[in-house]
C-alpha angles and dihedrals in degrees: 000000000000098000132140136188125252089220124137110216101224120229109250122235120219123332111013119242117265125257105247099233109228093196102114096037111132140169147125131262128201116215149166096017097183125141109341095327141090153164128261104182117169132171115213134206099238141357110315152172103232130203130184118219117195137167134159079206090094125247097311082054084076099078099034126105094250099068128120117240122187125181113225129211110282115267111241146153103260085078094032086264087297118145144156143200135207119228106209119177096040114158122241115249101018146127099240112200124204137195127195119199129182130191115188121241109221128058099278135122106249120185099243103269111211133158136182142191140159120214131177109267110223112277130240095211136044110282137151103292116183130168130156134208151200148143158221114064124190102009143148100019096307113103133150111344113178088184084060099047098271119247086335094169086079093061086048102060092038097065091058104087091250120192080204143314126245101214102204103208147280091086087164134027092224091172090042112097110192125219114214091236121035120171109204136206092301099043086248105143122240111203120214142228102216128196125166096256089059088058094084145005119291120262109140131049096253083055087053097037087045088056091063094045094058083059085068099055084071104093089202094053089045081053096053116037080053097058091024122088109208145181114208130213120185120226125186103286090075093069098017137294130307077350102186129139097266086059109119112201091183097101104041101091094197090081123078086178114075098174106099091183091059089049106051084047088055093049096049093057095049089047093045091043084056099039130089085223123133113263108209104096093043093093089069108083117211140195122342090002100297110147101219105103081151105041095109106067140149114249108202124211116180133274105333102037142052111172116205114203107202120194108230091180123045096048101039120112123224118305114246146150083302097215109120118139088217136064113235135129085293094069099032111129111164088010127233103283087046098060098035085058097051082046090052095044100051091047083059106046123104097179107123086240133036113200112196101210105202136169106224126026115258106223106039127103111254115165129184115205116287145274142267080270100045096257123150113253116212125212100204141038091281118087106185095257128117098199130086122319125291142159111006092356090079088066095045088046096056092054094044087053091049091058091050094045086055098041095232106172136186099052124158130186115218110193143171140164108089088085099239136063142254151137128242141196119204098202110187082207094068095031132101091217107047107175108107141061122275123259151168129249126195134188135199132189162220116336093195117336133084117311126227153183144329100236127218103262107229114230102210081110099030097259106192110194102219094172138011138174126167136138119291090213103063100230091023099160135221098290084063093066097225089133116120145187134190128228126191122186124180119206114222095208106049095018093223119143122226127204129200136189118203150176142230088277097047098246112140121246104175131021118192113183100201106194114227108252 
């Protein structure tokens, strides 16, 4: 998303501040819980032999001798002293217990570095499953604050007795530097964290890698990636901003490297090494370089839920005006195995509900400067236009058709991004193109950056904006309020799904009770 703070850097009197050195930053990280299996990921301060540590026992099981021990990769530096694990064996229904030990490498004498957590392994029956999500972490000028909390949504969600979070992307603002001082809209002043990698944009491995690391100094976000479970999808922030091929680095003279290919490689290693994602796939390389052939994945959970993490970014082609009147490698969007797959996937299905995690809405307006020919560029699948579909809608409306032919039901769409939230209705009555099933969109955000919009809906698949609430002043930053998470909660009984929008405090703005078909 093109969006930029209105934020002042203040002129610093007498001695700068200091850049707060991450080298030393370390945690663990839970993710894809899914059918007896699960991820351990930790970074380390320093080079390390690693072993896991796991028991349904409790957390006297631990030290039993029934526990099961497993011994991670080594920490090292090749991969910033990142590593991960894969539980395998876990039992349904049960408390799991981990325990993360390190023992240094070289011949010094390291304090002893152990972690431990306990998280919900996916149930076999229907039971009570709630998660939440959002986006969009350290952007537009306003990172970590500690006068200001901190980044205090963390400690929100956490405290809401979560089976897992789907962060929807822009984990970090690569493309993002950070000033020590900002004054916002308001001339309030935002103070920074600030570490050497936020000083610029992000081009080698060590900037993107630092990026990441910033994210550790927050003691919420240490608390809670350790008691969270989470599955992780990337956005565009973590390579640079709107990134496309049709992206031209050649003007922005912040940027040495011109290669956006090499950069948004670079910057998928560094996402996949400090995420607690699933490595096989990575090895495929996909468009324009980026090594995530296996980004997009089903996470199943039980009985009542299936999530489907789409990937908005590698398989995209060029934006553009996004107005074509046929589908090609212009308009792609997802791209054609992509979709194929997710096809392929909700047809097979048999969870009660089928919850489509994307990064961007997909009927709300998003453009992204304009042409050679002054035409507006879109960002998204929408394209301004209310007609039939064109451009990246033909995609969309493929898929959308699909759905309807093989009467898959129950799909909801989970969606950030655009930094406000809202909930939105796709209703084939109102719509120019009628051939698909009705269903709901929501979307979350952001989790600490500058808030937005909202943006025009466009009505090609009758989007009904049912709520909205966004800032009133485009950039507004923390201190405004304007920043929003999602919870979703199924009841096993009656099988309903409930959405909630929600706010930095945790008071609910929206509620949205969605029956079971």
């Amino acid at each position: 998303m093109r969006a930029r703070g209105q934020v002042t850097p203040r002129t610093q009197a007498g001695p700068l501040p200091v850049l707060v050195d991450d080298s030393q930053v370390s945690g663990i990280q839970i993710g894809e819980v899914s059918e007896g299996t699960a991820i351990i990921w930790a970074r380390l301060p320093y080079a390390a032999n690693v072993e896991v540590t796991w028991s349904a026992e409790g957390v006297a099981g631990l030290a039993s001798a029934g526990a099961h021990r497993i011994k991670a990769p080594q920490a090292l530096d090749v991969t910033d002293f990142t590593t991960r694990v894969r539980l395998s064996g876990l039992p349904s229904d049960a408390q799991i217990h981990v325990r993360v030990e390190a023992r240094g490498l070289e011949a010094v004498n390291h304090q002893p570095w152990v972690r431990q957590s306990v998280f919900r392994s996916m149930p076999k029956s229907a039971r009570t499953v709630r998660f939440a999500w959002s986006a969009d972490v350290n952007g537009q000028g306003f990172g970590i604050n500690p006068e200001a909390g901190g980044l205090r949504m963390f400690e929100t969600m956490r405290q809401r007795d979560l089976d897992f979070f789907v962060h929807l992307g822009d984990t970090v603002y690569a493309d993002h530097p950070l000033q020590h001082r900002v004054d916002d809209e308001r001339g309030r002043t935002w103070n920074n964290i600030v570490t050497p990698a936020k000083t610029r944009v992000a081009e080698s491995i060590d900037d993107y890698r630092g990026n990441y690391r910033y994210n550790w100094l927050d003691p919420h976000f240490v608390r809670f990636c350790e008691q969270v479970p989470q599955v992780i999808m990337w956005d565009d922030h973590e390579v640079v901003n709107n990134w496309s091929p049709s992206l031209d680095l050649m003007r922005d003279k912040r940027y040495k490297t011109k290669d956006l290919p090499m950069l948004a490689a670079t910057a998928a290693r560094a996402f996949r090494e400090y995420s607690p994602v699933p490595l096989e796939g990575f090895e495929h390389e996909g468009p324009a370089g980026v090594e995530s052939g296996l980004l997009y994945r089903r996470i199943q959970y039980g009985p009542l839920l299936d999530v489907f993490l789409i990937d908005m970014q590698t398989h995209r082609g060029p934006n553009s005006h996004n107005l074509q009147t046929e589908g090609g490698p212009d308009t792609a969007f997802l791209g054609a195995a992509q979709v194929e797959w997710l096809q392929r996937e909700l047809a097979a299905s048999k969870a009660q509900w089928k919850v489509i995690a994307a990064g961007m809405p997909i009927g709300t307006n998003v453009s992204d400067g304009h042409d050679a020919e002054g035409r507006v560029k879109w960002q998204g699948v929408a394209n301004g236009d209310d007609g039939e579909p064109k451009g990246r809608e033909i995609e969309l409306a493929g898929l959308l058709s699909f759905i309807k032919a093989n009467a898959i039901h129950n799909i909801v769409w989970l969606c950030a991004d655009v930094h406000y939230t809202a909930a939105h209705y796709f209703n084939p009555e109102l719509a120019a193109y009628k051939d698909f099933l009705p269903f709901w969109e929501f979307i979350s955000g952001p989790i600490n950056s500058g808030s937005y919009g909202p943006f025009n809906p466009d009505a090609t698949f009758g989007n009904q904006v049912k709520y909205s609430r966004a800032s009133p002043v485009r950039g507004a930053s923390p201190f405004a309020g304007y920043q929003f998470f999602g919870e979703v909660e199924i009841d096993p009984q009656s099988r309903a799904m409930t959405v909630r929008l929600c706010d930095i405090e945790g008071a609910v703005l929206h509620t949205e009770v969605i029956a079971a078909r």
